[in-house]
N, C-alpha and C positions, 0 to 999 in steps of 0.2 A: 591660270593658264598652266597647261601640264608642261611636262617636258619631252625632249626627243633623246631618245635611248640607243645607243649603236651597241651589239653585241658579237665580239670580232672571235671568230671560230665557233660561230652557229650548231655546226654538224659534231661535234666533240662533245663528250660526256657531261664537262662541266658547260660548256655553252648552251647545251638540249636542258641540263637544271636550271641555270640561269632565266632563261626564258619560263618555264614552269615556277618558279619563285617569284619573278616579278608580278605573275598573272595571280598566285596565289595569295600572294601582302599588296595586291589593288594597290601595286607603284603606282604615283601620281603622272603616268606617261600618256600624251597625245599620238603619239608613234615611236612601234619600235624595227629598229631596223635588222635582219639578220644575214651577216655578212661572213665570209669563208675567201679561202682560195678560190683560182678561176675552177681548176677541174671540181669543184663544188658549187659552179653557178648554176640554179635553178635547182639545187634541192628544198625540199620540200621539210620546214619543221614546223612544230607545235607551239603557239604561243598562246595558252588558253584553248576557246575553244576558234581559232584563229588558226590559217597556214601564210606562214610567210616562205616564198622563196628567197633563196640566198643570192645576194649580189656578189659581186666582186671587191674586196678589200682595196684591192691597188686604183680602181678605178673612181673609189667615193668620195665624195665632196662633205666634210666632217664641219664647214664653216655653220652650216643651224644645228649639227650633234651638241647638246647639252653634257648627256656622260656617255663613256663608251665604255666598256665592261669588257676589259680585253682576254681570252683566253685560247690564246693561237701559238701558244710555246714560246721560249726566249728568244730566238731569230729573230721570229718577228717582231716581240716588243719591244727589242732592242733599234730593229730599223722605223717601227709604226709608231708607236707611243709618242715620241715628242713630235714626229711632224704632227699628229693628231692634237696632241696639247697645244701646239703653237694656231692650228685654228681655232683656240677656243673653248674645247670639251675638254670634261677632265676625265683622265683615263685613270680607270682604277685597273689594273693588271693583276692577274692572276700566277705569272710566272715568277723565276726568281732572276729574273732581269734587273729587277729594281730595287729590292729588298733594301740592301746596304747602302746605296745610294746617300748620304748625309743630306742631301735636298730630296728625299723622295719619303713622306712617310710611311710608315709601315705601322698599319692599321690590325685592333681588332677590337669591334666598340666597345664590348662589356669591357674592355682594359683601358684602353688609351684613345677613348674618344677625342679627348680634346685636341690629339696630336694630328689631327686631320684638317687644322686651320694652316697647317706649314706646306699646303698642296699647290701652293699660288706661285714656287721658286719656278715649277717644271711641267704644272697641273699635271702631275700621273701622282698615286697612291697607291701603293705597293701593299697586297695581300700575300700573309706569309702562308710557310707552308702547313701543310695539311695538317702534320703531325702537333704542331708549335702552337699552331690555332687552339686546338682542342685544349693543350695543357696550359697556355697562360689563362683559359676563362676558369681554371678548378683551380690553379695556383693565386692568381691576382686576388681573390679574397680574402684568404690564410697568409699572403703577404702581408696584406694591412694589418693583421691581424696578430702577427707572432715574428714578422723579418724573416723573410728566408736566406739562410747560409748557402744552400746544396742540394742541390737534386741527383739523384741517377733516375734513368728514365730505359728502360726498354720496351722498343714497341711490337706490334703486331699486326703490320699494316694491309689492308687486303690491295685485290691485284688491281682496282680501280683508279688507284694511287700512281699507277702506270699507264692507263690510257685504256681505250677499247680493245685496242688489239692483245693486252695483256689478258682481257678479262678474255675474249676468245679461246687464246691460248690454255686458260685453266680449263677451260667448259673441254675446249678436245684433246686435252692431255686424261681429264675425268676419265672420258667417253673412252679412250684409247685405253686406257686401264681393265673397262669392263668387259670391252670387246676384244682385248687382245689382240690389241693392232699398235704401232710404233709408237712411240711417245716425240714428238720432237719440239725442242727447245727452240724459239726463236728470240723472244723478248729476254729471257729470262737466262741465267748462266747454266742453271740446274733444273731438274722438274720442278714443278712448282705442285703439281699434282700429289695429293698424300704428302705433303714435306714442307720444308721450311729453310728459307735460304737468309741468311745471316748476313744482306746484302743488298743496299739502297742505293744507288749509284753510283756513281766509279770513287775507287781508293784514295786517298792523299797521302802524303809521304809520313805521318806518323799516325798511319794503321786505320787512320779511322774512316769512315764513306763522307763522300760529300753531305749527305741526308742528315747523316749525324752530327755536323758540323754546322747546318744551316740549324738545328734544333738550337743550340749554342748560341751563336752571333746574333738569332732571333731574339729568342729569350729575353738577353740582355739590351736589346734594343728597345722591345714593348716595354717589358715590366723593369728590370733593373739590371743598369752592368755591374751592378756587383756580384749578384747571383753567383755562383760556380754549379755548373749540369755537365755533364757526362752523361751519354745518351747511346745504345746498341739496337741498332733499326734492324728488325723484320721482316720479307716479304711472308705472309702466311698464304692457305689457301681459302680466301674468304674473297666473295666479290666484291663487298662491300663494308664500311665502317672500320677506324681503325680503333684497337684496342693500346692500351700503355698502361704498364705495370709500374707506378709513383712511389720514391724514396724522398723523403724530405729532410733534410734537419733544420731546424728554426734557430734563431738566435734566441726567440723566449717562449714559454712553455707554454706549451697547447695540447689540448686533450682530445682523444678522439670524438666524442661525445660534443667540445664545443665546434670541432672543424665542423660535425656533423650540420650544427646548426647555423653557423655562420654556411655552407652551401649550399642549404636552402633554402636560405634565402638571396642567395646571391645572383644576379641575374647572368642567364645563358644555363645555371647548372641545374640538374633533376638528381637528386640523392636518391637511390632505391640502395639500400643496406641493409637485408635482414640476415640474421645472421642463421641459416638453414639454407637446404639443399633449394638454388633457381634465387636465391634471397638476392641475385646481382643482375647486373642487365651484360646481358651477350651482344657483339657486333649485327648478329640477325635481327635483334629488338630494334638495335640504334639505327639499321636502315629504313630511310626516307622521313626522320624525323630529325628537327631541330637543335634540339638539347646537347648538351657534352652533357653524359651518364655518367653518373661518380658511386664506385661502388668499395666492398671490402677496405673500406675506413680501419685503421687501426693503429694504437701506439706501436713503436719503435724499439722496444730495451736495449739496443744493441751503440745507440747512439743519444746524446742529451737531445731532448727536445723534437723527437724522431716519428713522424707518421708516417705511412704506407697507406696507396691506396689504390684501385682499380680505375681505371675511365676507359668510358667507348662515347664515339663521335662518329657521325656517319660525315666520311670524309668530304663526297662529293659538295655535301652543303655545305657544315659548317665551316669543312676543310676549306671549301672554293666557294662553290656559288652564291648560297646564301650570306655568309660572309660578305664579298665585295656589293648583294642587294643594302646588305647593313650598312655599309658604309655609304654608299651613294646615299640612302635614308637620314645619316647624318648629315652631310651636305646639303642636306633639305632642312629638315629640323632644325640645324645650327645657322639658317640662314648664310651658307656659306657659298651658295650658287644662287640663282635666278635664271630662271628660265631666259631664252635667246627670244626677241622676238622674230616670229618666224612672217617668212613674205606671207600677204595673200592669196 
């Protein structure tokens, strides 16, 4: 018997992949449901070669939803998430509503699968952010491998990482550039067009953004609180995939050479490292594909035990959607749900 699938903010970026990933990895689902706000009842989305209109969130009955795949911003998962767990489904959330949560894990398979059996305090499981995602699948190998001390991380996030209306806003800031028509800022504090704004969501009191701070608490939550990162987020102009520029120091020596080989074979990661011009994979490569890209491998001299290296992830998936398909996956695989039986 399959399962029943609730997918909460249908009409959104990550909710439109969502639906195209489950249809793509032949999820074991008998029905799936796509649900939004009311002024998004009866839109129309893609589930395979399938349209589902969108219901109403406030009004659905979640008691036969097996998992619900929530991607409707913190608001909401803040008010939906547990009455939804409390009928039953496990809500795997997409926001940072739940992250920190000490009853909610915070999942990302290739790392910490096993820590998905601790979903039963609140049934919600928490998918971290975009940025975080990508880097513990290229770090969590070279930890086993050598102890990681430290990281600095600067990213280069594209404007997808913000929503549709972000990515709008580059497309007609572009367009306004060529035509010589106004530029104007709405999502964003600065152009975003031709530029780069040194600035992930709002400030905290010692300098740093919120964005760069969830990088941090993540981290240490998946892979190890001992870790120490230090992390400078980027919005770029790129639609899609985020890139991060990796400093590491180890506690014991590692060579570029074996990081190399320990990543390829490590599951989630794809090594392309030549070292000649295109020898790397670009955020344009990494969209609409799977893999975290690991590229420009290299020793450190400046520090004991020091690598550098390149990654691009296309955020929408790895970042969100296919992510939390992962994790539901596990919940199947690890025998950690069973299907509801549903009326006749």
């Amino acid at each position: 018997m399959g399962y029943k699938v609730a997918v909460v903010g249908a009409t959104g970026n990550v909710g439109r992949e969502m639906l195209g990933i489950l249809d793509e990895r032949k999820f074991p689902a008998d029905e799936v449901v796509a649900l939004a706000s009311r002024r998004s009842v009866g839109v129309e989305v893609s589930y395979g070669d399938k349209t589902l209109k969108c219901k109403a969130l406030e009004h659905y009955d979640f008691s036969d939803v097996d998992i619900c795949l929530m991607s409707a911003g913190g608001e909401v998962s803040k008010e939906w998430s547990p009455k939804i767990g409390q009928q039953g489904a496990v809500v795997i959330d997409n926001s940072s509503a739940w992250r920190m949560d000490p009853d909610v894990p915070l999942i990302v398979p290739e790392v910490n699968a096993a820590a998905a059996a601790g979903f039963t305090k609140k049934n919600i499981i928490a998918n971290p952010n975009c940025s975080t995602a990508q880097l513990v699948v290229a770090l969590k190998p070279l930890h086993d491998h050598a102890k990681i001390k430290r990281v600095v991380v600067s990213t280069y996030q594209s404007v997808s990482g913000a929503g549709k209306d972000a990515m709008d806003e580059l497309f007609s800031q572009t367009k306004a550039v060529y035509t010589n028509d106004e530029l104007v800022n709405k999502k964003f504090p600065k152009r975003i067009a031709f530029n780069l704004i040194p600035q992930i969501d709002v400030f905290m009191e010692d300098g740093f953004t919120k964005e760069e701070w969830k990088m941090v608490v993540e981290t240490k939550k998946i892979l190890d609180p001992k870790i120490k990162l230090t992390a400078t987020c980027v919005r770029v102009p790129v639609f899609v995939s985020h890139s991060e520029s990796v400093n590491v120091e180890f506690e014991n020596p590692i060579t570029a050479d074996e990081a190399r080989s320990i990543l390829r074979n490590a599951p989630g990661c794809l090594v392309i490292d030549k070292h000649e011009p295109g020898g790397y994979v670009t955020p344009y490569e990494a969209a609409g594909e799977d893999a975290t890209y690991i590229s420009r491998i290299r020793e450190d001299g400046t520090v004991e035990n020091g690598l550098a290296f390149w990654c691009v992830s296309d955020n929408l998936r790895k970042g969100a959607a296919l992510n939390a398909i992962q994790i539901a996956e596990v919940l199947i695989n690890r025998k950690l749900i069973t299907a509801k039986k549903k009326a006749a």
